[in-house]
N, C-alpha and C positions, 0 to 999 in steps of 0.2 A: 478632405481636411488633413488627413494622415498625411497626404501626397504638399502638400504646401508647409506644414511642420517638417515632413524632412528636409526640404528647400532650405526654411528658414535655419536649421541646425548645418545645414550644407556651409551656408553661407557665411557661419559661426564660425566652422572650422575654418572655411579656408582665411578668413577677414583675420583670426589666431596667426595663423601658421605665416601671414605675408605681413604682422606686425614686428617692427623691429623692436628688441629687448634691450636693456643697458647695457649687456654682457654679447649680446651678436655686434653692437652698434663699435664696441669698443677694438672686440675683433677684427672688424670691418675698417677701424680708423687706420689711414693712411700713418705711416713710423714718418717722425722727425728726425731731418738727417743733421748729421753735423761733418766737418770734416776734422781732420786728423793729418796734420803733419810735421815734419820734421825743420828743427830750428837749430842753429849755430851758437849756442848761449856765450860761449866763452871762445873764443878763436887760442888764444894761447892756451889754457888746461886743454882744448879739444874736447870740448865739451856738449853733446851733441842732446836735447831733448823734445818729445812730442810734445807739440800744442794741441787746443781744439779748439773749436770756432764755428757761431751757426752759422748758417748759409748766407745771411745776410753782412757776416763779418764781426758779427759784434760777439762776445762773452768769451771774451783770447785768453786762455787760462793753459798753462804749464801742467801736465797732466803724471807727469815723470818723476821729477823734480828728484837726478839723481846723478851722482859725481859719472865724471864719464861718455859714454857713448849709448845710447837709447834711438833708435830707428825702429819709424811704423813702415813696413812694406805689404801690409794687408787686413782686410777688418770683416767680416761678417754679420749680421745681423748688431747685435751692441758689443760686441767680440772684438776688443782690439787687439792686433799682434804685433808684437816686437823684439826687437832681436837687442840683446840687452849683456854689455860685462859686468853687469852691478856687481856679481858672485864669484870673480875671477878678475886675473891679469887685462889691463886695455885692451880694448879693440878685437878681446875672444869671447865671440856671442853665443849665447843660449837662446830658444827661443822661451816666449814671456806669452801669459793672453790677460788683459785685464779690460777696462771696460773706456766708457768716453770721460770720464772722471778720474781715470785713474785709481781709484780707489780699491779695487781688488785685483789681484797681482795670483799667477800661479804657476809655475816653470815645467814646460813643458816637455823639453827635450833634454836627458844627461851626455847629449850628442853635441860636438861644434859644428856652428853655424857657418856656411859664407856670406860674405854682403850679395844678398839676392832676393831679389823680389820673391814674395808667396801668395801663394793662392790657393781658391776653396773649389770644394764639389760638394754633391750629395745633401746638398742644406747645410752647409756647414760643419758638417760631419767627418771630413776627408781633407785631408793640406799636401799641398806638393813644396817642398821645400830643399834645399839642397845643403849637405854638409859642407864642410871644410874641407879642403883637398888632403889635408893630412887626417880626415875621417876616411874618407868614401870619395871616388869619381864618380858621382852617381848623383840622380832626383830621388828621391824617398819621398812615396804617399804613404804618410802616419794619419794614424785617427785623432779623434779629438783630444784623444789623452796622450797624444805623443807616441803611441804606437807604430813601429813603423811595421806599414803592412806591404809594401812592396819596393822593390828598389828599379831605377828603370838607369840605364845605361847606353846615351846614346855614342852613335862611332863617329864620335869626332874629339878633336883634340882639345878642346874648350865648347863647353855650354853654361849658359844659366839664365837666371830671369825666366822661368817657367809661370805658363799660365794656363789652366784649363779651356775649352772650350763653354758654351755657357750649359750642354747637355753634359758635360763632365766624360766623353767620349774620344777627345781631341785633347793635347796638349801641343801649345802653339812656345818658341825659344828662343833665346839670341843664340847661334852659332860660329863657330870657326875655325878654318884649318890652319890656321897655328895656336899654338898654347897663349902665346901672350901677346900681349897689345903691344909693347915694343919690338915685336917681330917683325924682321920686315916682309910685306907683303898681308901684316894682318886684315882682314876683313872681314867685319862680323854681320850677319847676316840672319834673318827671319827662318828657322825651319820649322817643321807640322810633322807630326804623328801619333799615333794612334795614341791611346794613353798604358796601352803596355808597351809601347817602345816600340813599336812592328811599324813598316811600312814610312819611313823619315823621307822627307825629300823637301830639300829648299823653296823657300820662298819668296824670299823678295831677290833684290840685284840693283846693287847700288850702282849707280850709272857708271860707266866706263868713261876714264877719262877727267873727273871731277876728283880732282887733292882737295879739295879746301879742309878735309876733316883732318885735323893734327889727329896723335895718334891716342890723345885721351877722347875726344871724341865718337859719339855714336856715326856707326854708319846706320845699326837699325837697333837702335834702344830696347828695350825692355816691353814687352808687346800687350797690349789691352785689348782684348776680344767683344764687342759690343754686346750688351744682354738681350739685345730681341734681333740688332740688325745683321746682316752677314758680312762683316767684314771685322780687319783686326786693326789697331793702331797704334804709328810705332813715332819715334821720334828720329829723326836722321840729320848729322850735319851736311848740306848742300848746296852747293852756288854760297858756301861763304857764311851761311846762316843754317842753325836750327830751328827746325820747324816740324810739324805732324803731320804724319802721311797717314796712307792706309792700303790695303791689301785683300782682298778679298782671300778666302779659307781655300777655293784650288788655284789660287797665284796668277789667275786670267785677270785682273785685274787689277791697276797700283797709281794711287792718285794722291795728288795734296789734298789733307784733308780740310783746311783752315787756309784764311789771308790774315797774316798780321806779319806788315810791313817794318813797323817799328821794333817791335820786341820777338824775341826768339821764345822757343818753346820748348820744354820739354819733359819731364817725368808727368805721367796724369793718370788720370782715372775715371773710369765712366761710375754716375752713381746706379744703383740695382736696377733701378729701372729705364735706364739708359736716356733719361730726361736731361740730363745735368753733366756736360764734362769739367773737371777742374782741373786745371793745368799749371804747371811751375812757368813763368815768364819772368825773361831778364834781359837789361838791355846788351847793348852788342858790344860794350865790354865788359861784360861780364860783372857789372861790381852791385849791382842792385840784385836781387831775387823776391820775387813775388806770389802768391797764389791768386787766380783768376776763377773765378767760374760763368761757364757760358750754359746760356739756354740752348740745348742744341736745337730746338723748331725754330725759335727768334733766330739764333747767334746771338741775340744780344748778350752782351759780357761786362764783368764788372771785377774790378780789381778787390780782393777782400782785405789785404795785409797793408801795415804801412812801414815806416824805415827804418822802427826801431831795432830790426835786427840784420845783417844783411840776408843771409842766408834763411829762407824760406822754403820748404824742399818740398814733392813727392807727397802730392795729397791722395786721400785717400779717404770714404763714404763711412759712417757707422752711425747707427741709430743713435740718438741722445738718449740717457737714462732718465732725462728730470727736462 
């Protein structure tokens, strides 16, 4: 009798312990993503502000709504980041984090900013981001609060667009050995190292032989690291058109990564769980901009923006508040 009542309180416990509760079930709810990107509001003031928009394209709301230049280049969990002159002379940025709403604002660096992509490590905890040339020649990983905890300094005459690897071990960059894009001979290029700066060695190599890139053009764009798969992805003008490549993390491998014949590609973003890429696409003169997003198991893809603005830029993933 004894031996059949512990059973039955056996069975109690475990039948407890493998019931889901409001508060595990809510933990457990998959985050709704939205995307976040950058709009051309005003072509004459240069007026530049973040929108947001669900996945499926609908709830396009102005999230910025501020004279000026505002640019999202990275967003974390509901963490959105922007590089922002609200608080100074044009087009000299601070970095901002506020949320998919816009709604709370909080200035994180008394540092200037360069126009350059950012990125996260450690759960959001850690940024890599790059000053102004007349701050620092250097990547600075600051903490959440703007702290800068480290500065990394690679040996080449032009970097930016820094991106961590997804173990935050690795930071993957555009490079180049001349200073500036009107150089002749510039060629910017994919490099990888460690994330203290040790051990730098190239990685992509834009085909020999192929001008089509004028000299504002990417040869290897701004690079996106996939969150589960091993490879990075860049954008490159080629054969006349931009489009998205990829690279694997030790350089033995380098592939197109997409077909899209009609429209060119370029600034994107994998969402966190690497399910969803959203891409900027624009025809091949350049005078429409769009955001796209692809299933990346299907491919299937779907245009989200329409012509109200021309300029549609540089998406980027961040959980919705509401």
């Amino acid at each position: 009798m004894r031996y059949i009542l512990f059973l039955f309180l056996l069975c109690g416990v475990i039948a407890c312990k493998d019931q889901v509760t409001p508060k595990t079930a809510a933990a457990a709810k998959v985050p709704e993503y939205k995307l976040a990107y950058n709009v051309l509001l005003d072509e004459e003031a240069d007026n530049y502000e973040v929108f947001t928009m669900r996945l499926d394209g609908t709830d396009k709301k102005n999230v910025t709504k501020l004279p000026g230049v505002e640019w999202t280049y990275n967003a974390f969990g509901r963490d959105l980041y922007v590089i922002s002159d609200k608080d100074t002379t044009h087009r000299w940025y601070f970095l901002y984090r506020t949320n998919s709403e816009g709604t709370k604002w909080e200035k994180l660096t008394d540092f200037r900013l360069a126009d350059s992509w950012i990125n996260t490590r450690k759960n959001g905890s850690e940024l890599i981001v790059e000053p102004h040339k007349s701050v620092d020649t250097a990547f600075y990983i600051i903490d959440y609060n703007g702290k800068v905890l480290d500065t990394i300094m690679p040996d080449l005459p032009y970097f930016s667009d820094a991106n961590f690897s997804p173990d935050g071990t690795q930071i993957v960059f555009r490079g180049a050995l001349q200073p500036f894009k009107k150089d002749s001979g510039y060629l910017d290029e994919l490099y990888i190292m460690n994330a203290d700066g040790s051990g730098m060695r190239q990685l992509t190599h834009y085909p020999k032989g192929d001008t089509t890139a004028l000299w504002h053009n990417y040869h290897a764009g701004p690079p996106m690291w996939h969150p589960s798969e091993n490879f990075i992805t860049y954008q490159s003008k080629q054969d006349g058109k931009s489009s998205l490549y990829a690279v694997t993390p030790d350089g033995t491998k380098q592939w197109k990564l997409t077909q899209n014949d009609s429209l060119q590609q370029g600034w994107h973003r994998w969402s966190p769980d690497g399910k969803w890429l959203a891409i900027e696409v624009f025809d091949l003169e350049n005078k429409q901009f769009h955001i796209e997003l692809m299933n990346w198991e299907t491919k299937a893809s779907k245009i989200l923006t329409d012509t109200t603005y021309r300029f549609q830029q540089a998406p980027v993933f961040i959980e919705a508040d509401n």
